[in-house]
C-alpha positions in Angstrom: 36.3 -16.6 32.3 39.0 -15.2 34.2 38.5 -11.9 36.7 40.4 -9.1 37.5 40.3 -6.6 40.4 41.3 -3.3 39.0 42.3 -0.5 41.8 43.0 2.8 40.0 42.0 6.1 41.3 42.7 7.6 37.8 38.8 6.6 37.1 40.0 6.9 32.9 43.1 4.7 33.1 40.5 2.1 34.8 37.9 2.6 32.6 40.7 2.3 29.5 42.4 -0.8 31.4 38.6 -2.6 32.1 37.6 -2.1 28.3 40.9 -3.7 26.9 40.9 -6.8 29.0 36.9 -7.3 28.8 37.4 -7.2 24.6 40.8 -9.5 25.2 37.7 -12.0 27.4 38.1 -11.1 31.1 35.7 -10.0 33.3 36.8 -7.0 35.0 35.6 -5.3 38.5 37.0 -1.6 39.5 38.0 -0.4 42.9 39.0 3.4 43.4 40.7 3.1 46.7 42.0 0.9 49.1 38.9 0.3 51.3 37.1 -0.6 48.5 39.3 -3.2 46.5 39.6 -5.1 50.3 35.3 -4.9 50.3 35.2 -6.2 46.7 38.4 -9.0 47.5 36.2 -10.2 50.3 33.2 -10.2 48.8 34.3 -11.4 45.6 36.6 -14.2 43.8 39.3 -13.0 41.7 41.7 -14.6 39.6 44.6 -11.1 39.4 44.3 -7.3 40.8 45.9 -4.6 38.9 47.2 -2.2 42.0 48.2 1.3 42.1 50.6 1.9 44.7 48.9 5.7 45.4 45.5 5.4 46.2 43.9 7.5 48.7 43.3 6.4 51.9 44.6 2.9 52.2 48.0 2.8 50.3 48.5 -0.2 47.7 51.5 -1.7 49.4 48.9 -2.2 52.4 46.3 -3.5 50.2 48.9 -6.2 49.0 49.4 -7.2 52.4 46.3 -7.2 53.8 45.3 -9.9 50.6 48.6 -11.6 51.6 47.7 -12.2 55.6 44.3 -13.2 55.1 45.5 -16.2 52.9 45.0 -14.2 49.3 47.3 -16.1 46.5 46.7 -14.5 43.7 48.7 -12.7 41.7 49.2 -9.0 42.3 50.4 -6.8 40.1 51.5 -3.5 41.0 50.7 -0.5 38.2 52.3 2.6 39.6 54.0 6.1 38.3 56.3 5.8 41.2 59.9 5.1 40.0 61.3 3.6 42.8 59.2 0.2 42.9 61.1 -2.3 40.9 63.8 -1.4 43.6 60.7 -2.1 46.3 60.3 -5.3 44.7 64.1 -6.1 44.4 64.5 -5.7 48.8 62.0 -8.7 48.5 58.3 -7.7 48.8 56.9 -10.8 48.3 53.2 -9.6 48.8 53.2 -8.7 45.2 54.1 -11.0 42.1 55.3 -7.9 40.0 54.8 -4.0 38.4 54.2 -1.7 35.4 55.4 1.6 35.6 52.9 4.0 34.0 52.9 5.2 31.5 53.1 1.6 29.8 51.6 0.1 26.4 48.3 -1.7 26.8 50.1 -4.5 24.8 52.7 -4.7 28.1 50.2 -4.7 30.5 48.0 -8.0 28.7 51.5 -9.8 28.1 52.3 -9.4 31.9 48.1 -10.6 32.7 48.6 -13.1 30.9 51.7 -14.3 31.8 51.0 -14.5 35.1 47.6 -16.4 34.7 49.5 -18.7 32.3 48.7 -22.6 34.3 51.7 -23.4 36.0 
């Protein structure tokens, strides 16, 4: 079974996001803030990690690299109300592997999980 890191602050979003990927047969884990998604990615193994880009304290975009430079791999998707990433993405961040822009259809968001866990 396949695991996800999920790092909202919105703790109803997460909850919404962990109950539609555990009933589509992942097994999900929830971080509300930087700090804690880099304890649970160090403590953990995880196959994907849903990021918000706004989290208090430690910033997504510094979560992403701090997977990145201590040899993380897997995919990171970025789940954001901010506007301006796919632009972010486009200058060549290649810490993460792509984004949502919230609000998005659940239906979007499993398509893009699943996608990107597709065997390559």
């Amino acid at each position: 079974m396949q695991k996800i890191l999920i790092v909202e602050d919105h703790l109803r979003l997460a909850a919404l996001m962990k109950k539609g990927l555990c009933k589509h047969g992942f097994t999900t884990a929830v971080a509300k803030d930087g700090e804690e998604a880099m304890q649970q990615f160090q403590q953990d193994q995880f196959d994907l990690i849903l990021l918000d880009i706004n989290l208090p304290g430690m910033d997504g975009w510094a979560v992403a690299r701090e997977i990145r430079q201590q040899g993380g791999q897997l995919p990171i998707l970025v789940v954001s109300a901010r506007s301006d990433i796919p632009e972010t993405i486009a200058r060549g961040n290649d810490a993460v592997d792509g984004y949502i822009i919230k609000p998005f259809k659940f239906s979007y968001l499993l398509a893009q999980v699943q996608e990107l866990l597709k065997p390559s």
